[in-house]
N, C-alpha and C positions, 0 to 999 in steps of 0.2 A: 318409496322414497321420493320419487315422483311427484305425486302428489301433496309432501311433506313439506318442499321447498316452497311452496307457494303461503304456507303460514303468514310468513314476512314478507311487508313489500322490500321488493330488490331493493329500494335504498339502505335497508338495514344490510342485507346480503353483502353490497358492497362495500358497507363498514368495516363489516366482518372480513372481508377475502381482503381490503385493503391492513389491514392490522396483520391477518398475516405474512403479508408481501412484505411488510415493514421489517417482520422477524428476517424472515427468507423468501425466495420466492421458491426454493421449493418444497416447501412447506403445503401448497397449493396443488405441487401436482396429486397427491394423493386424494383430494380431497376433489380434484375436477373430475373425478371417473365416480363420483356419485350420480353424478345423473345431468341432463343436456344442462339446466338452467345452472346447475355450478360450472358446467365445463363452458356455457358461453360467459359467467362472471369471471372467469379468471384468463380465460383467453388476451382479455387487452393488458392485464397488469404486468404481460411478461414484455420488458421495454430493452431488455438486450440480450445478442444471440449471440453466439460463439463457431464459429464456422472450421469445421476440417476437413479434411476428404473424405470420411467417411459420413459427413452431414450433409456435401454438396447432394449428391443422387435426392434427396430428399428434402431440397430447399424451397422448391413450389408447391409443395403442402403445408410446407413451414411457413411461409409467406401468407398463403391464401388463410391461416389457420389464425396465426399472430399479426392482426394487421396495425399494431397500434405500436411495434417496434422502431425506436429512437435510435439505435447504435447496436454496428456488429460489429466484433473483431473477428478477424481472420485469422487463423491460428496455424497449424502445420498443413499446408499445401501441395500436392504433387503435381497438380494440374495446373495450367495456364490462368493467371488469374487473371487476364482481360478476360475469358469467357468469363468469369464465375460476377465482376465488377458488370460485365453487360446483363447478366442473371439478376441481377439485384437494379439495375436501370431498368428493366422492364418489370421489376415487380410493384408499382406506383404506391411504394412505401413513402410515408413522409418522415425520410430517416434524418438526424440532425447527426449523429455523427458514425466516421469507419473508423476503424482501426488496422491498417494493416504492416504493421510493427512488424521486423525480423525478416521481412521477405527478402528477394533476392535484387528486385529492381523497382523502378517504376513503373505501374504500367498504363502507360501513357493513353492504350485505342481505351479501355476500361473507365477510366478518366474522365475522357472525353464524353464518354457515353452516358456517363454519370452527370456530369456537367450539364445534356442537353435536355436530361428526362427531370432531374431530381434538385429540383433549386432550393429544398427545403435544407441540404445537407451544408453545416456550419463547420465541422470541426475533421482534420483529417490527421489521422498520427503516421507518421512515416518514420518512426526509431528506429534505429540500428538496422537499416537497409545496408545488404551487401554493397550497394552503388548509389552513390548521389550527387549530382554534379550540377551547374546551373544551368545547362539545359534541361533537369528533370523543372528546377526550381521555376522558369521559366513556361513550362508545359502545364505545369499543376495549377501558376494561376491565370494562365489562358481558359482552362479546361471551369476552374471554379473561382471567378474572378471576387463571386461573395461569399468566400471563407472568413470564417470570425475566429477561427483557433488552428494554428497550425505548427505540428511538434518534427522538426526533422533530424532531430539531437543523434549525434554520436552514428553518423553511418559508418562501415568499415572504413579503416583508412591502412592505405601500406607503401612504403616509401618509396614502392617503383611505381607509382601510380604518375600520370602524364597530370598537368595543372588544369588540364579541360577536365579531367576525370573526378574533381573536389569542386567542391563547393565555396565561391570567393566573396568577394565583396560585390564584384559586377553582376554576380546573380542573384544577390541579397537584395541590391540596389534596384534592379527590374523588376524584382518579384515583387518588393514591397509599392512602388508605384503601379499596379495593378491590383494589392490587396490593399483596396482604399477601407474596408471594413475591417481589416483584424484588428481583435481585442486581447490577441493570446498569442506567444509566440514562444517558444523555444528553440534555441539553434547552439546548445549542448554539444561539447563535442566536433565542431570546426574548427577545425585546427586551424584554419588560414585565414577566417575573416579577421577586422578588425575594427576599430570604431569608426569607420566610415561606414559600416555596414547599421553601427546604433547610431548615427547620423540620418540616414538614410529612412531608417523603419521609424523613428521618433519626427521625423521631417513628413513624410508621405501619408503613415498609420495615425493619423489623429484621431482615431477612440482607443490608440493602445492601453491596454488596463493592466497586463499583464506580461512581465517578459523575463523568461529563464535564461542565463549566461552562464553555466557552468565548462570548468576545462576551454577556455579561450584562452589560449595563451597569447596573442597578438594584443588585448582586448585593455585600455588603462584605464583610473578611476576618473580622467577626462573622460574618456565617452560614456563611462556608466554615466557621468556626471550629467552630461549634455542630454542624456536621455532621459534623467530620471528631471529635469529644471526644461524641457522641453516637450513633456508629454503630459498637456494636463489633465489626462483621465487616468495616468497612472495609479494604481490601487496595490500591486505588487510586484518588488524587483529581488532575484535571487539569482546572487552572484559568487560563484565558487571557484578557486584557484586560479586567479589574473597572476600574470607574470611576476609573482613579489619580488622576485629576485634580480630583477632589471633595473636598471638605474634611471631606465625613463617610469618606470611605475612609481619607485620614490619620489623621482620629480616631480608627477602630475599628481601625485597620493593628497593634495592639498585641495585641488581642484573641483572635487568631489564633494567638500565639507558646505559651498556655500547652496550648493541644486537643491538639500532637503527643504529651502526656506521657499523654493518655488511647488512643492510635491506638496499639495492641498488636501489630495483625497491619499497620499498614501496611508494604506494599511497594513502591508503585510511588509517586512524588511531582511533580505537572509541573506547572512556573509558567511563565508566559509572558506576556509583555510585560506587567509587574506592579512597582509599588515593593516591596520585601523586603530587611529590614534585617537586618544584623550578629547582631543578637539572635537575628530570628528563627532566622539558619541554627543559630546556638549551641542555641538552645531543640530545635531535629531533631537537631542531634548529641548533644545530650545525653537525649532519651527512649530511646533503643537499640532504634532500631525495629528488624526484620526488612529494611532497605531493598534492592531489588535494582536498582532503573531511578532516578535523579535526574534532571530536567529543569530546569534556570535558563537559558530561552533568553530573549533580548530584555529580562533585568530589568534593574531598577535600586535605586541607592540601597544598597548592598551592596558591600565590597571584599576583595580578597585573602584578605584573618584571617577573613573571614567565610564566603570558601569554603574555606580547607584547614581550618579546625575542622569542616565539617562532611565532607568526604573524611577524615579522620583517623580521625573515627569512624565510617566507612562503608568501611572500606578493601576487602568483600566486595563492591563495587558489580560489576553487571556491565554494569549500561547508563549513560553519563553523556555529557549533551545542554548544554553550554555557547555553543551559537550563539547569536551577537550580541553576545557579550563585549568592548565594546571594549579596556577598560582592563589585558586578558590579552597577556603582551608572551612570546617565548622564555622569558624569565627566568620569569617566571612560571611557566612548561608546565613547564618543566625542577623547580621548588621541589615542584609538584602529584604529579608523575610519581610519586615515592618512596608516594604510597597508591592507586596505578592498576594493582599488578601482576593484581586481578581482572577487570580492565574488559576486556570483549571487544567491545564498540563505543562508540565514542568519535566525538561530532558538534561541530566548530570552526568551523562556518560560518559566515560574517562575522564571523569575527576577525581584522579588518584585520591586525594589527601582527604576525601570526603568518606567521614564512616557513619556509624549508628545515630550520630548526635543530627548530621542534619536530616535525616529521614522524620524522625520526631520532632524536631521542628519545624518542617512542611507540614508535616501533618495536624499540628496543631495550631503553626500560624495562620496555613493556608486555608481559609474556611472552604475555598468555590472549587478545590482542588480534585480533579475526580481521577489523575492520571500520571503517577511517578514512575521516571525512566531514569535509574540511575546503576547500568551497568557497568559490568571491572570498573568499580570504583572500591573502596575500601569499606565498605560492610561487611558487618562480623566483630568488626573491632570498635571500639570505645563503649560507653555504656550505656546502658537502656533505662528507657524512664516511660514506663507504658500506664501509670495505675490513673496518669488524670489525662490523656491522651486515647479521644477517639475520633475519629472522623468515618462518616455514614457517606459523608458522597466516593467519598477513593473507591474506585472498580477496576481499575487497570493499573500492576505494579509488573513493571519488567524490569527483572533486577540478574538477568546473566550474565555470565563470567566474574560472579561474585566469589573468589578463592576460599575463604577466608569464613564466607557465611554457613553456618551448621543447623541441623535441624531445629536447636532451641532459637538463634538469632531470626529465623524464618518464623518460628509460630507466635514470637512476638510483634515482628511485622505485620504479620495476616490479624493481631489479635486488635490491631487502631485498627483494621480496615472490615468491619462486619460485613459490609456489603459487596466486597469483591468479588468480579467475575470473571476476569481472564489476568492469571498467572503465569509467567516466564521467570522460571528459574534454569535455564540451560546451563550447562557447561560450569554447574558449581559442582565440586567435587564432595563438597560433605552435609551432600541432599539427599536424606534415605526417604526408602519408603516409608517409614514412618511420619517422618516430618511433613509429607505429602498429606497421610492420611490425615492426623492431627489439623491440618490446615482446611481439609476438605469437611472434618467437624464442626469446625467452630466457625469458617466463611459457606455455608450452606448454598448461594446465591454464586458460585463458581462456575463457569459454563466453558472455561477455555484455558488449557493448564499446559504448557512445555515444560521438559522435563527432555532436550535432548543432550546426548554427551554426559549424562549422570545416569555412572555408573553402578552408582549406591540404590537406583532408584529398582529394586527388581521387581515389587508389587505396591500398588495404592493402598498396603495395609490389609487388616480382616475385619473392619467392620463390616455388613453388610446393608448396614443403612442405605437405602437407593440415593445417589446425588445426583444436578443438573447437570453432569456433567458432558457439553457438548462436541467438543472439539480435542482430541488427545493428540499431541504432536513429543512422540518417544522417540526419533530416531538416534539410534546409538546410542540406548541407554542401554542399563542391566536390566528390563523386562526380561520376565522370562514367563512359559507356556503359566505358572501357576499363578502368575500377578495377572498375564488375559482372564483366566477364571476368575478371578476378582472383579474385573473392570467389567466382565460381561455380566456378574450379577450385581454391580452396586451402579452401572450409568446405561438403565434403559433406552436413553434419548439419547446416546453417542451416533454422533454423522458422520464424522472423519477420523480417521485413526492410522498414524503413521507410523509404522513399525520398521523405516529403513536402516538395515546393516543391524540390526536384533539380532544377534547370532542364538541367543537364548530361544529364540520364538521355534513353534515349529509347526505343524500341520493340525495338532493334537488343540494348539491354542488356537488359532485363528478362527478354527471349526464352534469352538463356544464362543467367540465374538460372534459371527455369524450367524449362529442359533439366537442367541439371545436379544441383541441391540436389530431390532425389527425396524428402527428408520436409518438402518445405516447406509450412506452415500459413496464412501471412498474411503479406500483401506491402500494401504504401501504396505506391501509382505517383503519388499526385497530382503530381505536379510533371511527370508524364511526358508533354509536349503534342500527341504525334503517338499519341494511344490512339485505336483503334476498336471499336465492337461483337464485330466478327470476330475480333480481338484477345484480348479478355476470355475468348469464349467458346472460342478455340484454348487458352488459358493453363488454366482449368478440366480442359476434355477431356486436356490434356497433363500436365499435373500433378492426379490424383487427391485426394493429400495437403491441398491447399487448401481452407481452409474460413475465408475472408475476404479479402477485396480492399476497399481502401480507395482510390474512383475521385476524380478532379480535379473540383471544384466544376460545376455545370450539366451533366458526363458523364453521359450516359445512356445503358445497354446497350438500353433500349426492352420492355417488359412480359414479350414470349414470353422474350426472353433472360433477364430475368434469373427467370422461368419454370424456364428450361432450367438456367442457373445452382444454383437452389436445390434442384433435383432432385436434382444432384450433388453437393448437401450443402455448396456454397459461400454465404455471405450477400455480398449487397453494397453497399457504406454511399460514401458523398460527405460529405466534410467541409465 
């Protein structure tokens, strides 16, 4: 085989490993233990690493191995993670971004050390840290003063906590006159700053492009305002739940309407659960922004006139996020439709009063539409009109918490959408498995199907025509061991397969996923009550391909096993 690979020159090779990587990147790994010259094409494409305790021991082979890695996240830690942040300083990685989300603190020597080796790193995510205060904020851009994205949204917060221990306006204020280069910002979930803090990062951050505001309660549509008419590289601002219920928010609610006419390059706009008036949407349709993505989910205080004036002037949209729209009826969808032939994903999610009628009219309005989200809304009900209604681009329909919708209203759905590949019908009550299988007839080109909380769902049917079917996410449905023997002989190419709280599943089943789906990656058996040690570790030794098992609460394979486990490249986690 050796001598095989040299047929092509490597540019073609790397077409080829590059199109794979595009699918997946581990698509690759089987294919790098052909022989050196594949295992050194695919060595640079893997560009991000996942770090746990059980990967640290094994990180300076991983480095020395992948050296063309962009971004690690940290994942579950037991160890000191300034050692592991100094490990990654000395591996002269040209990494652009960390992630080290959920940890416990800052760690500031790591940091530092990161800071003095590694100037290539842009981007740092610090969410939902147990502790954040401004002295971390103060630390981080000492340590990395040319950061270009920095996320420190939503750290713990608890009411006995001392004001040094949170994160205020006076550490916003420092940090961002040291981050003369951010472009990215998120500070989600500070509960104490307030617009002197978007005073500050829109004052200091002159190439801000981008900045999340979510859960600021202190936070008014003055200083979104000021921010958004005071930063002119602004490209995207997404702003969820300001204080509506303050009567200084009403007051300054006006403030806000004239900043769009200074926001040149904005493109992307997202409000959420927010008062937003009439005016306002007229004041965005009439500055002619650049807009590609609109979000008005969960507002209020705003009707009709106020959304088609500002679709009328945006009719280039191509992402538009309407969930929670009560007052949006059919009639409605149907008046909107006439400026959505650009919109290629469109989100209706709780919008009760919407049923059958507008799903067929996106479908048939929307020519560039490849993505409908319109969950617990009212499909099922009103009437179907399929026989001059198709659309070849729709590939993604996520229609759960749909009550109402039954297996005939679903195979008229899937029957406008030829080309669909990833299905979400969770938590509809009158989705059998037939409706499944019927669906997975006639949409051939399906590769990613939910089906959790549906209980009706106990088998994919008896056809045994083989489908693409890649991704199965069943938790807590009615599978049971004789729908596994189905799925293990009609989806050769299944990767992941979620089986949690299955009470139907049992040892008997899992055993023919197993045997059968040869590239399979990651299986969740919790629900499956009759697992053993023996078990787990026949399922590893038998299927190579597996690289995550997801065991039943208090299951324990017992140390040497899952030893022997990790050897094999499998991790093992208990929900």
């Amino acid at each position: 085989m050796e001598d095989r690979c040299v047929d092509l020159p490597r540019e073609c090779w790397e077409i080829v490993f590059e199109h794979l990587r595009s699918d997946h990147y581990q698509f690759l790994e089987p294919v790098s233990l052909v022989c050196k010259s594949f295992l050194s094409l695919s060595n640079p494409l893997l560009l991000s690493l996942t770090i746990s305790t059980l990967t640290v021991p094994l990180l300076p082979r991983l480095f020395h191995r992948f050296r063309c890695l962009e971004t690690i996240v940290v994942g579950q830690l037991s160890g000191d993670l300034n050692v592991l942040l100094s490990l990654i300083a000395r591996s002269d990685l040209r990494l652009q971004s960390l992630d080290l989300s959920n940890q416990k603190s800052v760690p500031v020597e790591g940091l530092r050390q990161l800071g003095s080796r590694m100037k290539s790193l842009k981007s740092l995510k610090c969410r939902n840290f147990g502790r954040l205060c401004d002295r971390d904020l103060i630390k981080i851009s000492n340590s990395l003063p040319w950061l270009e994205e920095l996320d420190i949204s939503y750290p713990s917060f608890e009411e006995t906590m001392l004001s040094e221990e949170r994160v205020t306006n006076s550490g916003i204020e420092e940090m961002s006159g040291k981050l003369r280069e951010l472009q990215k910002i998120d500070v989600s979930g500070n509960y104490f700053i307030s617009d002197k803090s978007l005073v500050a990062l829109s004052s200091n951050c002159v190439f801000l492009r981008e900045i999340v505001l979510h859960d600021c309660c202190f936070l008014t549509p003055s200083g979104v305002g000021f921010a958004i008419s005071n930063s002119a590289n602004l490209v995207s601002v997404s702003v969820k739940g300001l204080g509506i219920h303050s009567s200084l928010f009403r007051a300054s609610l006006p403030n806000i309407d004239i900043s769009f006419m200074c926001a040149t390059a904005l493109s992307v706009i997202e409000f959420s659960r927010m008062f937003i008036s009439d005016a306002l949407l007229c004041s965005i349709a009439k500055a002619q922004l650049p807009l590609k993505k609109l979000a008005i989910s969960d507002c209020q205080n705003f009707t009709l006139e106020g959304l088609s004036s500002i679709l009328s002037a945006y009719q280039f949209l191509g992402e538009l996020d309407l969930s929670g729209l009560d007052f949006l009826t059919d009639q409605c969808m149907n008046d909107l439709s006439r400026y959505l032939s650009n919109v290629t994903s469109i989100n209706l999610t709780s919008c009760s009063k919407l049923t059958n009628s507008t799903f067929f009219i996106l479908a048939k309005s929307c020519s560039s539409l490849t993505e409908i989200k319109m969950e617990r809304t009212n499909l099922g009900e009103g009437d179907f009109v399929v026989d001059s209604v198709k659309n070849t681009r729709i590939s993604t329909l996520k229609l759960s918490g749909n009550m109402r919708m039954n297996d005939s209203s679903l195979c008229k759905f899937a029957s406008v959408c030829p080309n669909l590949q990833l299905l979400d019908v969770s938590s509809c009550d009158g989705i059998t498995g037939g409706g499944i299988a019927d669906v997975l007839k006639s949409c051939n080109e399906v590769r990613h199907l939910e089906v959790e909380f549906c209980g009706g769902v106990r088998t994919l049917g008896t056809d045994s025509k083989p489908c693409k079917l890649g991704i199965l996410k069943a938790a807590s449905s009615g599978i049971c061991d004789e729908g596994l023997a189905m799925v293990a002989m009609t989806c050769p190419w299944l990767l992941h397969l979620d089986l949690g709280d299955c009470s139907a599943v049992s040892v008997k089943g899992v055993k023919k996923i197993v045997r059968r789906c040869k590239g399979l990656r990651e299986i969740n058996v919790q629900g499956c009550s009759d697992l053993d040690p023996n078990f787990v570790s026949w399922m590893v030794s038998s299927r190579r391909s597996l690289r995550k098992i997801i065991l039943p609460i208090g299951f324990s394979p017992g140390y040497n096993k899952r030893e022997f486990l990790f050897r094999h490249g499998c991790l093992i986690h208990n929900c």
